[in-house]
C-alpha positions as CSV (number, residue, x, y, z in Angstrom):
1,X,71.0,46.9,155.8
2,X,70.3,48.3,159.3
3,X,73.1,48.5,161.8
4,X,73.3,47.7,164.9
5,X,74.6,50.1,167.4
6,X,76.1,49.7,170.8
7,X,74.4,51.6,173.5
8,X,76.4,53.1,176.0
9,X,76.0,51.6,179.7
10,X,74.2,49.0,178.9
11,X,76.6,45.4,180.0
12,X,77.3,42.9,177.6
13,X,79.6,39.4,177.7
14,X,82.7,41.6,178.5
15,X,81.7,43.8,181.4
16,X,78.8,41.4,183.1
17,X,79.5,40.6,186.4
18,X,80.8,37.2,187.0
19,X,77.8,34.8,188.9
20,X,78.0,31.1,188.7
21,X,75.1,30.8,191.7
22,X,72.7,31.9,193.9
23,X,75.5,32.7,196.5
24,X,77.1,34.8,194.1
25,X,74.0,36.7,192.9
26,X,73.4,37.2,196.4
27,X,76.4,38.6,197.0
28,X,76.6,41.0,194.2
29,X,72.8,42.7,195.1
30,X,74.1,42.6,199.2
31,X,77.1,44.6,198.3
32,X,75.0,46.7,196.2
33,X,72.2,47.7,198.7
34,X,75.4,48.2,201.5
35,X,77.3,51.2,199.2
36,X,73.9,52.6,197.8
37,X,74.0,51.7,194.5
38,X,70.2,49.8,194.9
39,X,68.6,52.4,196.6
40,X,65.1,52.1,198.8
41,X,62.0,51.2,196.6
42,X,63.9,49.8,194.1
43,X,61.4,46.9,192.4
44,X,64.0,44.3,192.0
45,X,62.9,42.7,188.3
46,X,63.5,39.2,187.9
47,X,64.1,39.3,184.3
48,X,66.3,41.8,184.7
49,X,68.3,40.4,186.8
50,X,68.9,37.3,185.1
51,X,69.9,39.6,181.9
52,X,72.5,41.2,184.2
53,X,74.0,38.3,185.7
54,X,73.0,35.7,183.2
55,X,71.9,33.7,184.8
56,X,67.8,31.6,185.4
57,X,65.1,32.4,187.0
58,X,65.5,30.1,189.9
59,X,69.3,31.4,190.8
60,X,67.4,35.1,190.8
61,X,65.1,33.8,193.1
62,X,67.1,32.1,195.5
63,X,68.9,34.9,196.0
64,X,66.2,37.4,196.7
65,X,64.1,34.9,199.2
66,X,67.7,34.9,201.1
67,X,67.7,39.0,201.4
68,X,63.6,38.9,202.1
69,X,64.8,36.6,205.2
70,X,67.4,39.4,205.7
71,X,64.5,42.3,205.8
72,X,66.5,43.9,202.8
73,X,64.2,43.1,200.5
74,X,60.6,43.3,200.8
75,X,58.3,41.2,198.4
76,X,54.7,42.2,197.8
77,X,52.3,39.5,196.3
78,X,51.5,40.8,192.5
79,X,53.6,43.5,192.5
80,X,57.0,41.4,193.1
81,X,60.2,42.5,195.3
82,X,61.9,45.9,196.4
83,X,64.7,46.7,198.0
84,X,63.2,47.6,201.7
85,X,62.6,50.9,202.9
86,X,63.2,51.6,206.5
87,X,60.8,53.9,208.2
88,X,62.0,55.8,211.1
89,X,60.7,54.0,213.6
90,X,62.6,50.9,212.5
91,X,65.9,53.1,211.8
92,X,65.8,53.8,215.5
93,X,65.3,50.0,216.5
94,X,68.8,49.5,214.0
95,X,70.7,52.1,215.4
96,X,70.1,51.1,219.1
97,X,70.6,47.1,218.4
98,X,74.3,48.2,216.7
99,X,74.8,50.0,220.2
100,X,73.9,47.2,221.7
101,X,75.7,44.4,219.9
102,X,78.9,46.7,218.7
103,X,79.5,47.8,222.5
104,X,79.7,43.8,223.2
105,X,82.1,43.2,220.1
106,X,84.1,46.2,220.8
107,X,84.5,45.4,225.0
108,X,86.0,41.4,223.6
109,X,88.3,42.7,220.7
110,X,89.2,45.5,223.4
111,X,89.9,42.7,226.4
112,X,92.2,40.5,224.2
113,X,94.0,43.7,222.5
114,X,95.4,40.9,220.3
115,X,98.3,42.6,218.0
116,X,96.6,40.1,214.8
117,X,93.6,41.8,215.4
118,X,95.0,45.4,215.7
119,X,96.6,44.8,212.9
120,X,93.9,43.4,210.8
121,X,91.8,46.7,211.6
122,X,94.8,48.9,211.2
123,X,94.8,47.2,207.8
124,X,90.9,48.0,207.0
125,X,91.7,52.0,207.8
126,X,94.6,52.4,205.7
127,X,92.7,50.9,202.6
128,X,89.6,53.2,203.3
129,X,92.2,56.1,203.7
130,X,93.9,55.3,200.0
131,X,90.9,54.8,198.6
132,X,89.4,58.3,199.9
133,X,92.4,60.1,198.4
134,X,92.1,58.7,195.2
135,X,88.4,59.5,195.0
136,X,86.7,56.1,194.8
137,X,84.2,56.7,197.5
138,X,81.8,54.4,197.2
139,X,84.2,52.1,197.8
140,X,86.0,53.9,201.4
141,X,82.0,53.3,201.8
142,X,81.9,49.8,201.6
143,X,84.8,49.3,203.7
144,X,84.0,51.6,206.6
145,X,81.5,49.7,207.0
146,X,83.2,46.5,206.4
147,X,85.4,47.9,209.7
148,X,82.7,47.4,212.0
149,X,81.2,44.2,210.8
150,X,85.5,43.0,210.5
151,X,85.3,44.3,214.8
152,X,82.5,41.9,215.3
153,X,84.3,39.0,213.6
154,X,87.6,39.2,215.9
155,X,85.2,39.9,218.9
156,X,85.1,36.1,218.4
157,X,81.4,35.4,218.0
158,X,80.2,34.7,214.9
159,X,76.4,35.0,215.7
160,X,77.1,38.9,216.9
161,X,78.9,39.2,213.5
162,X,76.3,37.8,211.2
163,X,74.0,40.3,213.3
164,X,76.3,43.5,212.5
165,X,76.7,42.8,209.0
166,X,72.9,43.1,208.3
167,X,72.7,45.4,210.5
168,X,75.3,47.4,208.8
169,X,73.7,47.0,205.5
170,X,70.1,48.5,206.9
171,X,72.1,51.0,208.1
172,X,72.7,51.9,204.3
173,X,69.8,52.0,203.3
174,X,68.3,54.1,206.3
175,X,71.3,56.7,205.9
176,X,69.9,56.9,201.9
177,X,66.4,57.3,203.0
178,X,67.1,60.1,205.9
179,X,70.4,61.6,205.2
180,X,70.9,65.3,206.3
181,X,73.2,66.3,203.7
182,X,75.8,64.3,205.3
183,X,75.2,60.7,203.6
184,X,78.0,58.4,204.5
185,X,81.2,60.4,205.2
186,X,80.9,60.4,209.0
187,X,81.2,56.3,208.9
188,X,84.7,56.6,209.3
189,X,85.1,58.9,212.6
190,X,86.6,57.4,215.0
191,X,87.9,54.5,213.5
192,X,91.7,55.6,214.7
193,X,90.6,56.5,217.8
194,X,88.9,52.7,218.2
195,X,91.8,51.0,217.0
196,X,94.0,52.7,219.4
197,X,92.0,51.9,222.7
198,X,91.5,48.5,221.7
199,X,95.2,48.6,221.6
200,X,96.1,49.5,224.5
201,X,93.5,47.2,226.2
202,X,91.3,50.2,227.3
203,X,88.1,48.9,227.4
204,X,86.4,51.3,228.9
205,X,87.3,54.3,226.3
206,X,87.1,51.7,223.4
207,X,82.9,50.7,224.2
208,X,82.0,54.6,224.9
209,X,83.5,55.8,221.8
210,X,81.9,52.7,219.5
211,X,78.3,54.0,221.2
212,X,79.0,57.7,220.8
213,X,80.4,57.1,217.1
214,X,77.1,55.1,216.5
215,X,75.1,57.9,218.0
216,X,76.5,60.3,215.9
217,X,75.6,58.5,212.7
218,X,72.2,58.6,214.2
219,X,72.1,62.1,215.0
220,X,73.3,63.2,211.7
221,X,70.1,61.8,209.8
222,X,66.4,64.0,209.3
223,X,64.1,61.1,210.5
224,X,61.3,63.3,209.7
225,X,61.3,63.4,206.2
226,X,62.5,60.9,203.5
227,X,64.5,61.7,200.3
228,X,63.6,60.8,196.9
229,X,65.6,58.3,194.6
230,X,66.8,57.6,191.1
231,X,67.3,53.9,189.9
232,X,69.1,52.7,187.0
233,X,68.9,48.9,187.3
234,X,72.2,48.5,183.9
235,X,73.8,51.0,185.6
236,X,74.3,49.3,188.9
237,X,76.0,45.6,187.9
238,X,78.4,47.0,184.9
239,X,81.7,46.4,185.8
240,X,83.0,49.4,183.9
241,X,84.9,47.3,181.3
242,X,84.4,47.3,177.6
C-alpha cells in the first residue's frame, strides 16, 4: 500500500492562515507585499490562492481587484495578475508624494505634541527595537513602516493616512526592486529623533527631518538597474505551525 508522505512547507488545516473573507484575504496578501515576502512580478494564481487561504474563487478575486485599484497589483488580460513592479520613474513620483503628504502629517502631529500621541509612537519604536534584538526582522520591517503610516493617522486626517499607507507599501516593493545592498534597515533612522521634536512641539526640526529621512531612503536605492527575484507562493502564507 503506498504511503502518503508529508511534505515539508507545504500548509495544511493546522498552519493555513485564518481568512473568513475578502477583507481578510486582502489583508494577508497587503501585509505580504509591505515586508517583501510577495516580491515584484509575482503572477498571483488564483487557484493558488484559494488553496492557501481556503477559501473560493470569488473571495480571491475580490481581494485582488481591491489591490489592482491600489496599483499593487497589476492584471494583464490572458496572462492574469502580478504583484506590480515599479519602474524608476514611478519610484521617484512615490518618494516625492511621501515628502509631500508626510511633511503635512508630521507639521499637525508636531503642532498638537499631544502626550497620547507621543506615546502611541514611543510605543511603535520600542516594539520595532525588541523585535530587532531578537532577530525577527521582517517583522521590525513591517512596523517601521507601520510608524509612518501610525504618524499620518494622529495627524488627524484620515484621507492623508489611507494615502501613506499605500504609499508605504509601494515603497516596499520599489526598495525590493532597486535596493543598493541596503534593503530595509535604514526605515527606522530617525524615528527617535521624530518622536522627540514632535514632543517638544518643534515643528520646524520635526518636518525637515521627516523629508531628509525620506530622502535618504531614496538616495540609498540603484534606480538604474533592477534586481532579480525568487517566489515561493507555500512559502509565503504558512504560519510556521505544524
Amino acid at each position: 500500500m503506498k504511503q502518503n508522505k508529508r511534505l515539508v512547507g507545504v500548509m495544511n488545516d493546522r498552519n493555513r492562515p485564518q481568512v473568513d473573507d475578502a477583507d481578510e484575504a486582502y489583508a494577508h496578501l497587503f501585509a505580504a507585499i509591505v515586508d517583501q515576502r510577495l516580491p515584484p512580478g509575482t503572477k498571483l494564481t488564483e487557484l493558488a490562492l484559494m488553496e492557501a487561504f481556503g477559501v473560493g474563487r470569488r473571495t480571491i478575486g475580490t481581494a485582488l481587484q481591491r489591490l489592482t485599484w491600489e496599483k499593487l497589483v497589476i492584471f494583464f488580460p490572458k496572462r492574469g495578475a502580478f504583484v506590480a513592479a515599479p519602474d524608476a520613474v514611478e519610484a521617484v513620483e512615490v518618494f516625492a508624494a511621501r515628502v509631500a503628504i508626510e511633511a503635512g502629517t508630521t507639521e499637525a502631529v508636531a503642532r498638537a505634541a499631544d502626550p497620547a500621541a507621543i506615546a502611541k509612537l514611543r510605543d511603535n519604536i520600542d516594539q520595532e527595537h525588541k523585535l530587532r534584538q531578537q532577530g525577527y526582522i521582517r517583522e521590525a520591517i513591517h512596523l517601521s513602516g507601520g510608524f509612518h503610516v501610525l504618524m499620518a493617522e494622529l495627524s488627524g486626517n484620515r484621507i492623508l493616512a489611507d494615502q501613506v499607507r499605500l504609499l508605504v507599501a509601494r515603497t516596499s516593493l520599489i526598495v525590493h526592486l532597486f535596493d543598493n545592498q541596503v534593503g530595509l534597515a535604514g526605515w527606522h533612522d530617525h524615528h527617535d529623533d521624530l518622536v522627540q521634536h514632535c514632543a517638544s512641539g518643534n515643528v520646524e526640526k520635526a518636518v525637515s527631518l521627516m523629508r531628509e529621512h525620506i530622502t535618504e531612503i531614496q538616495d540609498g536605492l540603484a534606480l538604474d538597474r533592477r534586481r532579480p527575484v525568487a517566489f515561493d507562493m507555500f512559502g509565503v502564507f504558512g504560519t510556521g505551525r505544524d
